[in-house]
C-alpha positions in Angstrom: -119.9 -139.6 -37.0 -123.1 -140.3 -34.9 -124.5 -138.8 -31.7 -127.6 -138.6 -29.8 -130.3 -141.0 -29.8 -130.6 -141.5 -33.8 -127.7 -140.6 -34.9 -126.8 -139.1 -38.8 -124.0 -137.2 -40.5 -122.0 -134.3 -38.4 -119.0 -132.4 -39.5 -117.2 -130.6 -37.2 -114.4 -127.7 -37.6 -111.3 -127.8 -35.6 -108.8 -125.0 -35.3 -105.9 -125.2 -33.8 -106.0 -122.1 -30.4 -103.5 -122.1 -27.4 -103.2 -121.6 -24.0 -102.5 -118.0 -21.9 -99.0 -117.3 -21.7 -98.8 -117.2 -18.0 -100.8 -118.2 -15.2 -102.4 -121.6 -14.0 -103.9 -123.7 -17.1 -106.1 -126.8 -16.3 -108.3 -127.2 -19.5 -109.7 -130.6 -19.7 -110.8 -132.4 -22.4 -114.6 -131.7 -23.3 -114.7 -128.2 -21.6 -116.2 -125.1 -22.5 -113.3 -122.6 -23.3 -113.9 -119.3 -23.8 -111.6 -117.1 -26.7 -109.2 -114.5 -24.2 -107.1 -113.0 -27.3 -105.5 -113.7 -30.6 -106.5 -117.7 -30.8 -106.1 -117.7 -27.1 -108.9 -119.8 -24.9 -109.3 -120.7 -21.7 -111.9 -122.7 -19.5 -111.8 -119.9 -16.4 -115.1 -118.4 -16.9 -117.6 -116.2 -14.7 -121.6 -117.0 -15.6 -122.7 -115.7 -18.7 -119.6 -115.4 -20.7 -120.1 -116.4 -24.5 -118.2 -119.9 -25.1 -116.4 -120.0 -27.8 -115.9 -124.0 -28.2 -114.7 -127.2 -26.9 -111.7 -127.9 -25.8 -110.6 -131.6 -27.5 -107.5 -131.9 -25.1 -106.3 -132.1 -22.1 -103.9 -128.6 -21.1 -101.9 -127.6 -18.2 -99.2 -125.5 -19.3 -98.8 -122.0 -20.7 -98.8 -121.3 -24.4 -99.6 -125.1 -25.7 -101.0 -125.8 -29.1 -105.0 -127.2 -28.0 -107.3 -128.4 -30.7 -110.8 -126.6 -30.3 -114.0 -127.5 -31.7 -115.5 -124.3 -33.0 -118.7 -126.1 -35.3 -120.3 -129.4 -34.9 -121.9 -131.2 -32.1 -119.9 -130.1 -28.2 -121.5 -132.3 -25.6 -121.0 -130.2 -22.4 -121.5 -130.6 -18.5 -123.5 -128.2 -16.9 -124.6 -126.3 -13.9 -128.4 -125.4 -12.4 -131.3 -125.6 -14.3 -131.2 -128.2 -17.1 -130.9 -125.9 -20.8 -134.3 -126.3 -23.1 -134.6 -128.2 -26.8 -136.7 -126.0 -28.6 -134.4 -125.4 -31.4 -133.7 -121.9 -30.5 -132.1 -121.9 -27.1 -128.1 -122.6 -26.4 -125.7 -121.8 -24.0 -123.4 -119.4 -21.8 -120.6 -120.4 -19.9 -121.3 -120.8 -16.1 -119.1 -119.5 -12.9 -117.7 -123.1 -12.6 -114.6 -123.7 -15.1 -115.4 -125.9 -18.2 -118.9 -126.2 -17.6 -122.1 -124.2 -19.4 -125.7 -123.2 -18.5 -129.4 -122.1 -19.4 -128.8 -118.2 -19.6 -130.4 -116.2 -17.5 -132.0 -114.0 -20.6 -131.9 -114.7 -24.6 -130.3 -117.5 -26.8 -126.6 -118.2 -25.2 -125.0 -119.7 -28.3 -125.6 -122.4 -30.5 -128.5 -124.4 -30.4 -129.4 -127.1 -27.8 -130.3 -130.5 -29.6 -129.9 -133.2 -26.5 -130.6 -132.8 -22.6 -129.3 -135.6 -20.8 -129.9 -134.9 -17.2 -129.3 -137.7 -15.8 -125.6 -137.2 -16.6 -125.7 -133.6 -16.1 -124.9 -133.2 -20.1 -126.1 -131.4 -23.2 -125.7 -131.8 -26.8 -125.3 -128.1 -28.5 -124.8 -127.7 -32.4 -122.0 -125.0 -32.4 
């Protein structure tokens, strides 16, 4: 599998979560999702919480199986200030749903290999 502008080998680990067991889900496929409990995630997020993957599914009801990507390339929207390549910087989850930003202080997680602002994406080796 190829991304970005040149492409080359990326593997990518997929584990199997779920949904909360109550309450509203709308997880769509390519957000951020954030670990809640026990193989739990969820895309409801306040600014600064620590992603834990990518959702690779579409989910709207309570307690469904939704495959995650944990490793590998997650190409995420995001909010504010465009995120940095300098092979240190990552992510944090921002206040809307499904969507990361820059943090405000240290590294976020993984590591940011593609800004696309024109789209509003970035490419982040998880």
């Amino acid at each position: 599998m190829a991304f970005g502008d040149v492409g080359g080998a990326v593997t990518a680990l997929v584990i199997t979560c779920r949904t909360k067991a109550s309450g509203t889900v709308a997880i769509s496929k390519g957000d951020a999702v954030k670990l809640t409990g026990a193989y739990t995630v969820d895309n409801a997020t306040d600014a600064e919480d620590v992603i834990f993957g990518q959702a690779l599914a579409d989910a709207a009801d309570n307690g469904l199986a939704l495959p995650v990507k944990v490793r590998g390339i997650g190409i995420f929207a995001y909010d504010g200030t465009a995120p940095v390549v300098d092979g240190v910087s990552g992510v944090l989850a921002s206040a809307t749903d499904g969507k990361v930003k820059a943090p405000a202080a240290g590294n976020g997680v993984g590591i940011n290999v593609k800004v696309d602002s024109a789209a509003g994406k970035v490419h982040v080796l998880l």
